[in-house]
N, CA, C and O atoms as a DFTB+ gen file, in Angstrom:
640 C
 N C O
     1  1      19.196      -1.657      -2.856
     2  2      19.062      -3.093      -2.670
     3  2      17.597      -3.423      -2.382
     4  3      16.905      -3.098      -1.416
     5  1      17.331      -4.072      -3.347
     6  2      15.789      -4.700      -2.925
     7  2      15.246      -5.423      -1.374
     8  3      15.960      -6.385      -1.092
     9  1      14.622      -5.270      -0.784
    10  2      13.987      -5.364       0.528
    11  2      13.839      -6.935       0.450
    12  3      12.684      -7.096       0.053
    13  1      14.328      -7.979       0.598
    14  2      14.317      -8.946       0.926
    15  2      12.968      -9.961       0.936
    16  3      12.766     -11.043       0.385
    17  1      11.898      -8.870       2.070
    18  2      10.716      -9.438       2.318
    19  2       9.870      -9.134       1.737
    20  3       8.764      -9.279       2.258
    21  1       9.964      -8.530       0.293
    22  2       9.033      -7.383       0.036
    23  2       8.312      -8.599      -0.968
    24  3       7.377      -8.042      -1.545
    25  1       8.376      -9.701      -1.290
    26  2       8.270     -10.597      -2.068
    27  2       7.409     -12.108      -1.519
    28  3       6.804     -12.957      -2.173
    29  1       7.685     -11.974       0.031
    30  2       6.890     -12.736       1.184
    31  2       5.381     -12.270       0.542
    32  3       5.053     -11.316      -0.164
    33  1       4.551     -13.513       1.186
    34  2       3.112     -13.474       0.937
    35  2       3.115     -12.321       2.470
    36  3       3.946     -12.244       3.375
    37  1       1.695     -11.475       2.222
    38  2       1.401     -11.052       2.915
    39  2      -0.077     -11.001       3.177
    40  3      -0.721     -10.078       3.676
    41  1      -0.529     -12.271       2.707
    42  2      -1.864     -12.240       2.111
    43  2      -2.884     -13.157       2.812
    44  3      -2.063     -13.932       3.303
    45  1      -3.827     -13.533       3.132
    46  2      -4.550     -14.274       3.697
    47  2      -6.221     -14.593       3.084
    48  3      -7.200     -14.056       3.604
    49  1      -6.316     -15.493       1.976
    50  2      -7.498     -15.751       1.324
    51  2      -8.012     -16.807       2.169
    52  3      -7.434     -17.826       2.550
    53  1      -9.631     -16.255       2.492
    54  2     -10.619     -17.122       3.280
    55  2     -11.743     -17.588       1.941
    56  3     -12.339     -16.941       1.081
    57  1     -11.666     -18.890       2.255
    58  2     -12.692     -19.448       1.084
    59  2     -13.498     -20.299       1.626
    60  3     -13.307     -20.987       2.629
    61  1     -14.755     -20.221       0.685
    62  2     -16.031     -21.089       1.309
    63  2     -15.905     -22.403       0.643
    64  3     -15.822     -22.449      -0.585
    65  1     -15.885     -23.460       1.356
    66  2     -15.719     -25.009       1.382
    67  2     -16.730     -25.367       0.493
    68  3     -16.586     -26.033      -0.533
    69  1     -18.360     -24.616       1.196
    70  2     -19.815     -25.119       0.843
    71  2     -19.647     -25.169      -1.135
    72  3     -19.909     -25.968      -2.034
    73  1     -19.010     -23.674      -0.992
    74  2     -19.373     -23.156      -2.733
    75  2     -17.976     -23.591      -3.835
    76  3     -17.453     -22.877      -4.691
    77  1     -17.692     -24.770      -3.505
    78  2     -16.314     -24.983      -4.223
    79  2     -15.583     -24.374      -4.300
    80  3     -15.130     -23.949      -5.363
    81  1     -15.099     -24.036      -2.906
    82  2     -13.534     -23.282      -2.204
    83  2     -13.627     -22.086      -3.196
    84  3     -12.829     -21.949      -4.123
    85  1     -14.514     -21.344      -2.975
    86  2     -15.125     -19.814      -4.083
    87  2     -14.275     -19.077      -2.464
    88  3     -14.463     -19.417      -1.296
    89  1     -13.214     -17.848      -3.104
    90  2     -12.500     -17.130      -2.440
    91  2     -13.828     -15.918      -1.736
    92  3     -14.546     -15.175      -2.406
    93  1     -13.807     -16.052      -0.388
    94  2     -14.766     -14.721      -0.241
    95  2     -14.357     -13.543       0.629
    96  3     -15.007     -12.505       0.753
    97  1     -13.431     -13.773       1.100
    98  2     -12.306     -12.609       1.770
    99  2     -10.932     -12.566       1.213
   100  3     -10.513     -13.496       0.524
   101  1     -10.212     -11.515       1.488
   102  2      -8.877     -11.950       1.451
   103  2      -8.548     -10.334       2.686
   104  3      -9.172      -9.279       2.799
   105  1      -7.598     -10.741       3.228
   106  2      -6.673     -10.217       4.611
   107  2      -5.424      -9.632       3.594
   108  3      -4.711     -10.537       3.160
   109  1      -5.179      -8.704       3.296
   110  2      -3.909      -7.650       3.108
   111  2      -3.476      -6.949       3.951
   112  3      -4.087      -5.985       4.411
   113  1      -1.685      -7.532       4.498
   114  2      -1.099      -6.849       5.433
   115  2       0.441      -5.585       4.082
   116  3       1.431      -5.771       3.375
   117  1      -0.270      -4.698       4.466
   118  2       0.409      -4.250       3.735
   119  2       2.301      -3.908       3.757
   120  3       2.582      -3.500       4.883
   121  1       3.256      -3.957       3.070
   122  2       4.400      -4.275       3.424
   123  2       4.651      -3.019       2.930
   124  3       3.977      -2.276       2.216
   125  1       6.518      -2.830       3.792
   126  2       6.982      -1.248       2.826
   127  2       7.022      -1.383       1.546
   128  3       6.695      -0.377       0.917
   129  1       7.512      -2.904       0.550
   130  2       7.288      -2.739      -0.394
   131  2       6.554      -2.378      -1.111
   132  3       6.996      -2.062      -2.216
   133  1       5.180      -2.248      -0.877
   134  2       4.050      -2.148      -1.563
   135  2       4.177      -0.682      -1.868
   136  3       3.698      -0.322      -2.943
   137  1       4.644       0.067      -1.234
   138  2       4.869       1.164      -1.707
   139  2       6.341       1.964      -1.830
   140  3       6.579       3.142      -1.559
   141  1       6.938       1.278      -2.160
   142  2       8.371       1.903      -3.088
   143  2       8.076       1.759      -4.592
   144  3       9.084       2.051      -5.234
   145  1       6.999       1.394      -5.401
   146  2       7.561       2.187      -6.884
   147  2       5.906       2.560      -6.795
   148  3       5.035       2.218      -5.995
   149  1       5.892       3.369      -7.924
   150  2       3.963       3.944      -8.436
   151  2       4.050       2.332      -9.197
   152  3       3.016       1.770      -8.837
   153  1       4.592       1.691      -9.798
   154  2       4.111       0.465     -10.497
   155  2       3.490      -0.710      -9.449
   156  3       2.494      -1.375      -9.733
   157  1       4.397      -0.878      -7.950
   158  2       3.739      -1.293      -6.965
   159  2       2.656      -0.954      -6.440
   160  3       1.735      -1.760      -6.308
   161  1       2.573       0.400      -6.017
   162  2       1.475       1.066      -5.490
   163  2       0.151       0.619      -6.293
   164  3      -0.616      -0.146      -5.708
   165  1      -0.218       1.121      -7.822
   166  2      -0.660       0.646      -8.513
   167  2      -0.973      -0.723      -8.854
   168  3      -2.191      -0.881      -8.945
   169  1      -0.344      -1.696      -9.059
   170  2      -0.790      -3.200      -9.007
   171  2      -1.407      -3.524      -7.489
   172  3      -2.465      -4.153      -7.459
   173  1      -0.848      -3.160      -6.341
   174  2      -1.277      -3.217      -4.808
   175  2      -3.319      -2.459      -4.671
   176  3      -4.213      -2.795      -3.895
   177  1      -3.317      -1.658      -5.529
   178  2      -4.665      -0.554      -5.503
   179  2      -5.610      -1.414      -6.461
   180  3      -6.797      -1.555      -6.169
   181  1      -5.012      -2.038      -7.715
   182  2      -5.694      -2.441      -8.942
   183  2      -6.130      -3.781      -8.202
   184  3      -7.319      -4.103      -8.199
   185  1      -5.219      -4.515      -7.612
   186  2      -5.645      -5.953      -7.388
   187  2      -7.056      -5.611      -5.854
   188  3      -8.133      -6.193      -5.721
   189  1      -6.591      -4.747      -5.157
   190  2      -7.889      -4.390      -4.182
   191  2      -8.876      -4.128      -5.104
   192  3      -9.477      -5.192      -5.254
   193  1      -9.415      -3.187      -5.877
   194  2     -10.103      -2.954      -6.400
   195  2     -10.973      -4.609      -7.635
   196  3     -12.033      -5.206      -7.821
   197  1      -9.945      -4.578      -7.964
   198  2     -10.620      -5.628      -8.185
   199  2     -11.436      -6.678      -8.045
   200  3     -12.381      -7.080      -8.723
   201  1     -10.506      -7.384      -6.242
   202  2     -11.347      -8.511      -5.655
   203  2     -12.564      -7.785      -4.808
   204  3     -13.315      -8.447      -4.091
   205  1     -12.676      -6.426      -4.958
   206  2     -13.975      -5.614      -4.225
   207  2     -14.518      -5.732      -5.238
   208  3     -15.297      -6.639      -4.947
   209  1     -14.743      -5.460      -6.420
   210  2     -15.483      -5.567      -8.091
   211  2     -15.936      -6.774      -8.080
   212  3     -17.160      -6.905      -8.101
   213  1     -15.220      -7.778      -8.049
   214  2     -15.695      -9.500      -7.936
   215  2     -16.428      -9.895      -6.492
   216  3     -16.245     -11.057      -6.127
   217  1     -17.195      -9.090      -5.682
   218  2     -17.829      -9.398      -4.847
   219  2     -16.943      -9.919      -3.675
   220  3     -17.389     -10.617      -2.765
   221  1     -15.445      -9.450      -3.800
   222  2     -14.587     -10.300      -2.477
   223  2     -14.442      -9.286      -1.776
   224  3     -13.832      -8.297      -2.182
   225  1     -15.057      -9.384      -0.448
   226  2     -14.554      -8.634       0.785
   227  2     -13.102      -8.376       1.026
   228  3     -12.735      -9.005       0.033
   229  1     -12.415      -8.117       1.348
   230  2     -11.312      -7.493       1.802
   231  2     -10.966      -6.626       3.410
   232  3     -11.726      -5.876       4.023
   233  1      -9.675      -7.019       3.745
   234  2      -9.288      -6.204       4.419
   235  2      -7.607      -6.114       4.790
   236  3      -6.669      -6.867       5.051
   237  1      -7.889      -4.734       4.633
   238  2      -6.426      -4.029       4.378
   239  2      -5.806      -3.466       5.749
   240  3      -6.443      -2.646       6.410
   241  1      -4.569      -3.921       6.149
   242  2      -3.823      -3.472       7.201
   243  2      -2.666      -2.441       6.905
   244  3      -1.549      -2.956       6.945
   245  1      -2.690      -1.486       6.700
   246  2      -2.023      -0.465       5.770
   247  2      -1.045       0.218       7.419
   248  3      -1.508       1.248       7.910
   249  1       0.246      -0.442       8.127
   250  2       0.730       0.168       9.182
   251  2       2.069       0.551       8.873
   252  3       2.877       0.372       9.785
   253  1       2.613       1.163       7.527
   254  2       3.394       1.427       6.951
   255  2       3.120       3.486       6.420
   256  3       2.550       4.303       5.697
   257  1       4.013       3.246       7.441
   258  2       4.219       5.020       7.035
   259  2       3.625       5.685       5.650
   260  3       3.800       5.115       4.573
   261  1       3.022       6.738       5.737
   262  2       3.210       7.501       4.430
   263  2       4.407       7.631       3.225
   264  3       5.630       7.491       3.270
   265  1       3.738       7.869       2.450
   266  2       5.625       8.161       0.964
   267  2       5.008       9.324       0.044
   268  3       3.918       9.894       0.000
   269  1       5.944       9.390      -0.510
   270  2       5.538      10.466      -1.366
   271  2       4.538       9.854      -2.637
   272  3       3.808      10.578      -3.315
   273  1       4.635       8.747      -2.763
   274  2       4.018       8.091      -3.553
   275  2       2.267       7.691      -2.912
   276  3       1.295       7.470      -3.635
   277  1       2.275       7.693      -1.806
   278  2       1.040       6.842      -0.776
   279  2       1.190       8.391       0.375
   280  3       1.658       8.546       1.503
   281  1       0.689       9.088      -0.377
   282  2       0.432      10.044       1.077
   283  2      -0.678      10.395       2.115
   284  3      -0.714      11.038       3.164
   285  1      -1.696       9.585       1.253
   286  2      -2.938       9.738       2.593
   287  2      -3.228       8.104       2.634
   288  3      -4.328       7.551       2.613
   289  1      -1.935       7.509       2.700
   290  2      -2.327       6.365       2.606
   291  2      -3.484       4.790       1.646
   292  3      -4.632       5.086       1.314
   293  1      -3.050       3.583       1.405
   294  2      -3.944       3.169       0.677
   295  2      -5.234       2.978       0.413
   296  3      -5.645       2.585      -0.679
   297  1      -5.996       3.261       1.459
   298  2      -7.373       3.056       1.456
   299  2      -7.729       4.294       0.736
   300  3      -8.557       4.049      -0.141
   301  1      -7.446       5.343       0.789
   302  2      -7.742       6.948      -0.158
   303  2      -7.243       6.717      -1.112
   304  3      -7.490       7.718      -1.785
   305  1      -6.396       5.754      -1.991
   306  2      -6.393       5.566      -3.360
   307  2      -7.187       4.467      -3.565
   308  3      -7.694       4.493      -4.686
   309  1      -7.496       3.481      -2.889
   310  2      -8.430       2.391      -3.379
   311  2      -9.673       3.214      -3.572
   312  3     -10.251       2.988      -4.635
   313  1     -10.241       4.157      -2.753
   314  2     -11.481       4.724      -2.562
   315  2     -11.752       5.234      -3.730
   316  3     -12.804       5.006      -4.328
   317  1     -10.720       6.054      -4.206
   318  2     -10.682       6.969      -5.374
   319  2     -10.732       6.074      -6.356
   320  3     -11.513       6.431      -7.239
   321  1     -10.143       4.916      -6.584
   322  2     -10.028       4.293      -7.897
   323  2     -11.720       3.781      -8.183
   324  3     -12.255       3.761      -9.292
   325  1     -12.215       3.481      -7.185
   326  2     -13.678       3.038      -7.072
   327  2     -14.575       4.200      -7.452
   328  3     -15.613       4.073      -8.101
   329  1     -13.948       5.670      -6.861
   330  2     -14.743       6.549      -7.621
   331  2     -15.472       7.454      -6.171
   332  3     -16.218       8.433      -6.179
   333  1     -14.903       6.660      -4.998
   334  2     -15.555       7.450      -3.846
   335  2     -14.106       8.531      -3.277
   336  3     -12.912       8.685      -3.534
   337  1     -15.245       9.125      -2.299
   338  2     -14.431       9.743      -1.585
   339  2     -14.244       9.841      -0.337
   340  3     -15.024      10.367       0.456
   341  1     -12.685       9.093       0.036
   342  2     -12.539       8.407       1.311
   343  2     -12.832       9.241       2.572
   344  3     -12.413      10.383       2.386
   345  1     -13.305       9.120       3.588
   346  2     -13.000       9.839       4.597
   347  2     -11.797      10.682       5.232
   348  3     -10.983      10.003       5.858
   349  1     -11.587      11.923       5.171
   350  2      -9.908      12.121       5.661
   351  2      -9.555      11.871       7.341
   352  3     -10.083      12.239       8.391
   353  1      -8.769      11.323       7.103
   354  2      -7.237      10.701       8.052
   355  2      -6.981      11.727       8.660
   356  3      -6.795      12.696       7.924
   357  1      -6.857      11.986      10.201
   358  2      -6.692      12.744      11.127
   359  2      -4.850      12.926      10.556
   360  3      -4.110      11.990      10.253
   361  1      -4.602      13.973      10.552
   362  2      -2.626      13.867       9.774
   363  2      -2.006      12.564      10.740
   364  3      -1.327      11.627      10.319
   365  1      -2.513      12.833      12.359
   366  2      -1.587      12.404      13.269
   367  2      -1.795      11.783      13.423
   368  3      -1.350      11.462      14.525
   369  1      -2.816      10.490      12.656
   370  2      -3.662       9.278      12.831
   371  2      -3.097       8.736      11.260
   372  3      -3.980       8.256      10.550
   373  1      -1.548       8.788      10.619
   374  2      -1.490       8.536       9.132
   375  2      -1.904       6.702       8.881
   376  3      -2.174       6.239       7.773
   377  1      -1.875       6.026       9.945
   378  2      -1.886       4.573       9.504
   379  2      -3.251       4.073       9.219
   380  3      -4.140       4.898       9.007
   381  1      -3.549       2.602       9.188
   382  2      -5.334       2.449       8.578
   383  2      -4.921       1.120       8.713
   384  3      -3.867       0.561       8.413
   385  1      -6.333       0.581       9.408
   386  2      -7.243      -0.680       9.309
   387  2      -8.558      -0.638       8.797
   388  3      -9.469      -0.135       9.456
   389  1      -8.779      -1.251       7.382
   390  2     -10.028      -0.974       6.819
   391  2     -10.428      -2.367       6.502
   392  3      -9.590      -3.144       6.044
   393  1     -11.983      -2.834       6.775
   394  2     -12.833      -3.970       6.029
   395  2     -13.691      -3.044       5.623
   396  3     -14.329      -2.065       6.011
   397  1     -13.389      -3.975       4.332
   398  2     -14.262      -3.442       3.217
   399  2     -15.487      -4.423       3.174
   400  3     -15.192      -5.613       3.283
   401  1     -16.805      -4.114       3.034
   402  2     -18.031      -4.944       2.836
   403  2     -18.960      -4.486       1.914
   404  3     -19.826      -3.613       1.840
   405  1     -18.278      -5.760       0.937
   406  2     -19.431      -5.879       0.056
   407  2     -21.023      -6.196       0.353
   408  3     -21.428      -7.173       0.984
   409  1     -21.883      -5.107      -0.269
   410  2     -23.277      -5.631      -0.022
   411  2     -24.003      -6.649      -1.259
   412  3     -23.318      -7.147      -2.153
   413  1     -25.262      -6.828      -1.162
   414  2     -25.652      -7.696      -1.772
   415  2     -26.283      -6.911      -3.323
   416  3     -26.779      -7.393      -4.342
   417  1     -26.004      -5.638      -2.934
   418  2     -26.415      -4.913      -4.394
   419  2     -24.991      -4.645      -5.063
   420  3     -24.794      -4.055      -6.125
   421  1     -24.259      -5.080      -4.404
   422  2     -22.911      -4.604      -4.822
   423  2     -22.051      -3.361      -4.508
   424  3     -21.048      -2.975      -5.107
   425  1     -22.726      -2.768      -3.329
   426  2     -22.341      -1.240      -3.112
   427  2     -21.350      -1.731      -1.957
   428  3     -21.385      -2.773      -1.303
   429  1     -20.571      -0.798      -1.913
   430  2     -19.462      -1.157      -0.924
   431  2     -19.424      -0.318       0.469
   432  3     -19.607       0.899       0.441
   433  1     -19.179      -1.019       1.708
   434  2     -19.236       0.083       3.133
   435  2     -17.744      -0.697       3.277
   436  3     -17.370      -1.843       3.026
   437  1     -16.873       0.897       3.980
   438  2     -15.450       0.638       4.249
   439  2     -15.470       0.946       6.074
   440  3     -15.815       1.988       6.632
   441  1     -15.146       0.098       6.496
   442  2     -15.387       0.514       8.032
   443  2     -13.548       0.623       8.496
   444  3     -12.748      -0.301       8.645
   445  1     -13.381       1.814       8.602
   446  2     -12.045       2.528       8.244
   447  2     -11.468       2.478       9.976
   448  3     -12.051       2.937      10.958
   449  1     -10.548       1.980       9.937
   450  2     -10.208       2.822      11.605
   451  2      -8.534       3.648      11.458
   452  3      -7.697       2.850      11.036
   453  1      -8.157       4.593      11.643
   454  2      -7.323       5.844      11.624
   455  2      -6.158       5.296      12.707
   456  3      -6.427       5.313      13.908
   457  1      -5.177       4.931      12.353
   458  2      -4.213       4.716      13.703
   459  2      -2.886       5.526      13.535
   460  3      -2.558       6.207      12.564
   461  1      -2.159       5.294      14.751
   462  2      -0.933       5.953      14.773
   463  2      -0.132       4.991      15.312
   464  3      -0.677       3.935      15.633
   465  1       1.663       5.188      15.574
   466  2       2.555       4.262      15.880
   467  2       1.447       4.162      17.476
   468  3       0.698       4.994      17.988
   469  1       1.764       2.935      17.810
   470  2       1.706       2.492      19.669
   471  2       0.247       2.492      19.882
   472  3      -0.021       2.644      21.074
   473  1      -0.786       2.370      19.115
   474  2      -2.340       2.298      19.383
   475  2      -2.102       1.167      19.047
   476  3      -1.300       0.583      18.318
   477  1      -3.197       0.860      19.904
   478  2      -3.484      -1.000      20.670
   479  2      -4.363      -1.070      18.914
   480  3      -5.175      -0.173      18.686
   481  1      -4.176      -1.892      18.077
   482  2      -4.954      -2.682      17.021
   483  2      -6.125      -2.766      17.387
   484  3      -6.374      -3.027      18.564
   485  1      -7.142      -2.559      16.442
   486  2      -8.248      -2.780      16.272
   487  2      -8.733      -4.292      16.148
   488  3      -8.056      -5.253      15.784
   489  1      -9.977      -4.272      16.512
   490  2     -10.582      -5.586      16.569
   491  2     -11.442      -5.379      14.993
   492  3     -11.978      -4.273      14.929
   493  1     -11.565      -5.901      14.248
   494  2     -11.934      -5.432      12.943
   495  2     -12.978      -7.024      12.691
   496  3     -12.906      -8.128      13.231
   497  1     -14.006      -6.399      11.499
   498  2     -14.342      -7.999      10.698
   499  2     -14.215      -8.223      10.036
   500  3     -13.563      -7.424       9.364
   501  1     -14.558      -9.310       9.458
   502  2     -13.854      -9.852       8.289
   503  2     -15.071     -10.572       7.769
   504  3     -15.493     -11.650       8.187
   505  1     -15.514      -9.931       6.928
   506  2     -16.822     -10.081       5.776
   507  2     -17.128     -11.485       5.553
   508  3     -16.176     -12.264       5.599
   509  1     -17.959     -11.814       5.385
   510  2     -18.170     -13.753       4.774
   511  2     -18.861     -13.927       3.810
   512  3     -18.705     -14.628       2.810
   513  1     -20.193     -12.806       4.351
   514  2     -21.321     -12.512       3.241
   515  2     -21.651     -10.847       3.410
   516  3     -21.352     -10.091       4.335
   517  1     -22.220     -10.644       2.429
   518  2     -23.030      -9.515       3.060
   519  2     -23.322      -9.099       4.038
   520  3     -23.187      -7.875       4.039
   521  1     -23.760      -9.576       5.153
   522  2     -24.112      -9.486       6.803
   523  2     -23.086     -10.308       7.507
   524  3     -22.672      -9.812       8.554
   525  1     -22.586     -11.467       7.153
   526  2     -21.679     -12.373       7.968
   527  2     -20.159     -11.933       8.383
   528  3     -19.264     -11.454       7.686
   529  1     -20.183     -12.184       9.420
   530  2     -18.420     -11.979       9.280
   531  2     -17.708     -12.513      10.686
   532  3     -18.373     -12.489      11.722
   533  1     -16.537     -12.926      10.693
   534  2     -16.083     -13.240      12.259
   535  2     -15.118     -11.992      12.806
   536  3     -14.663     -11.404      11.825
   537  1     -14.676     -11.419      14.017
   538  2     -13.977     -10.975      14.212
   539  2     -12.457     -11.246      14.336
   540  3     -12.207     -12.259      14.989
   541  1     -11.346     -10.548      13.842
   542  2     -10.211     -10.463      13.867
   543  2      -9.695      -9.634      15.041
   544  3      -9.845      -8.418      15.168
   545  1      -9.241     -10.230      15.647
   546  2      -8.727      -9.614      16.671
   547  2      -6.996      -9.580      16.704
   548  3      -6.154     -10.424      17.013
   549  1      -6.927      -8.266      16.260
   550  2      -5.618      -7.978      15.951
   551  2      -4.347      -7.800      16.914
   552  3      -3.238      -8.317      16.781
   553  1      -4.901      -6.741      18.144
   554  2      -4.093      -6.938      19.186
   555  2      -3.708      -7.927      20.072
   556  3      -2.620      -7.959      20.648
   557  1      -4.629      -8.759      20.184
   558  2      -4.405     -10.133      20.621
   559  2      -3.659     -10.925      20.271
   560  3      -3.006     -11.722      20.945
   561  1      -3.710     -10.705      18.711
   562  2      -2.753     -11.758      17.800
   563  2      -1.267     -11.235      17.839
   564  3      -0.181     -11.788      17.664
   565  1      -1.608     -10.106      18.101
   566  2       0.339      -9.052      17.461
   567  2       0.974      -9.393      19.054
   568  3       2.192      -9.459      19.222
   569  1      -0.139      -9.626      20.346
   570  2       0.988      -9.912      21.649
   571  2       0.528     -11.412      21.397
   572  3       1.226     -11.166      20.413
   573  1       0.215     -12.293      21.321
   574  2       0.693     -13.553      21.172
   575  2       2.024     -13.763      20.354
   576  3       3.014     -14.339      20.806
   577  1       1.925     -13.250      19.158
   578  2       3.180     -13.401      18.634
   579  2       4.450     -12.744      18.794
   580  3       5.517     -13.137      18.324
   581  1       4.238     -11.607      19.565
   582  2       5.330     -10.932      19.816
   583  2       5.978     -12.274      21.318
   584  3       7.141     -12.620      21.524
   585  1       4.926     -12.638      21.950
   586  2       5.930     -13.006      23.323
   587  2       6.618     -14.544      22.202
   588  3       7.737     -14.923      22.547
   589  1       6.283     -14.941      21.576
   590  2       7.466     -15.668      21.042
   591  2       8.470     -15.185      20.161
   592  3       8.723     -15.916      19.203
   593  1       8.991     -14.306      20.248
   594  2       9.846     -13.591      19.835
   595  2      11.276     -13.608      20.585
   596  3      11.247     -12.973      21.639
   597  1      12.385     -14.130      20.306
   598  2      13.388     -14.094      21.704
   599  2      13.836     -12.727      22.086
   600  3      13.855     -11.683      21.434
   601  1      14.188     -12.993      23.293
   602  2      14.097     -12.074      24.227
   603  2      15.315     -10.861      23.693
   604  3      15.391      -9.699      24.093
   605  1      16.138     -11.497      22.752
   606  2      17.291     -10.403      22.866
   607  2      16.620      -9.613      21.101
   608  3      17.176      -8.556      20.804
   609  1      15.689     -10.057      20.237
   610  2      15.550      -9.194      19.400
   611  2      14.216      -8.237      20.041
   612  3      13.980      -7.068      19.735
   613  1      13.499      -9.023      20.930
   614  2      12.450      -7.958      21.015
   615  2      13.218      -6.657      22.248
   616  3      12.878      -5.477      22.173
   617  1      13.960      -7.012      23.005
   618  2      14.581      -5.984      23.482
   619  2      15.187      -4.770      22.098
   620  3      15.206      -3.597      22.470
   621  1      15.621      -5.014      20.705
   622  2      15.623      -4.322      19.515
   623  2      14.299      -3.333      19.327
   624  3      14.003      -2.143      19.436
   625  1      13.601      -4.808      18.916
   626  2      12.347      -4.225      18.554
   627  2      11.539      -2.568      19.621
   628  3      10.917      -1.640      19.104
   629  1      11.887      -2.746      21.218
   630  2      11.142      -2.270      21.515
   631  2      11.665      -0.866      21.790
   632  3      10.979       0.088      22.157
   633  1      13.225      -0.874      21.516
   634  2      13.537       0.290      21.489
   635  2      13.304       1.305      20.374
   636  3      13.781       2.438      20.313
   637  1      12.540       0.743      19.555
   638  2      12.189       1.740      17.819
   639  2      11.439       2.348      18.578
   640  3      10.756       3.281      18.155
């Protein structure tokens, strides 16, 4: 049975007003869907690669287990499709928060952070320009939204 949510946006495009709403980030939270078929995986890797090719910053929240399909996770196939070679992933560190920053020659820096289940989120940035960027502050955001959560599913939630 197909995953319900796997079809939800998970996406977050930041665009500049100044340059006629020209897309210059986009925020990818990555879902389990993204990796149940190689045709997903693949369109999920091709479309990163891409908006990094078109000068769009990116950043990828990849907190979805390994598969046999995604085994060192997505940022080591985006890396590869680009032609680099990603940094390796501590095994016991399988999850990833990566901004990607485009420079002004076009060369790309991935500022990678390695996580596991129950590590407090990274505070990460989020590219604007070449040098610009604001911070995302992730853990902040995941307990704001968790305390509105009612009380009888996050008692669920917290027993995983």
């Amino acid at each position: 049975m197909p995953d319900p949510f796997s079809r939800k946006a998970r996406r977050i495009a930041i665009k500049d007003a100044v340059q006629g709403d020209r897309v210059v980030a986009v925020i990818e939270i990555v879902s389990s869907g993204n990796k149940t078929s190689r045709s997903r995986v693949e369109q999920f890797v091709g479309k990163s690669v891409t908006l990094l090719e078109k000068g769009i910053h990116l950043v990828v929240l990849d907190l979805q287990a390994p598969t046999p399909l995604v085994p060192r996770g997505l940022h080591a196939m985006i890396s590869s499709q680009l032609g680099h070679e990603p940094s390796a992933a501590p095994a016991e560190r399988p999850l990833s928060a990566v901004s990607y920053q485009v420079l002004e020659t076009g060369t790309l820096r991935a500022h990678f952070v390695p996580l596991k289940v129950a590590d407090r989120l990274p505070e990460l940035a989020v590219f604007l320009g070449a040098h610009d960027f604001v911070r995302l502050p992730l853990e902040m955001t995941y307990e704001d939204s968790f305390r509105t959560v009612p009380w009888k599913f996050r008692e669920v939630l917290e027993e995983r």
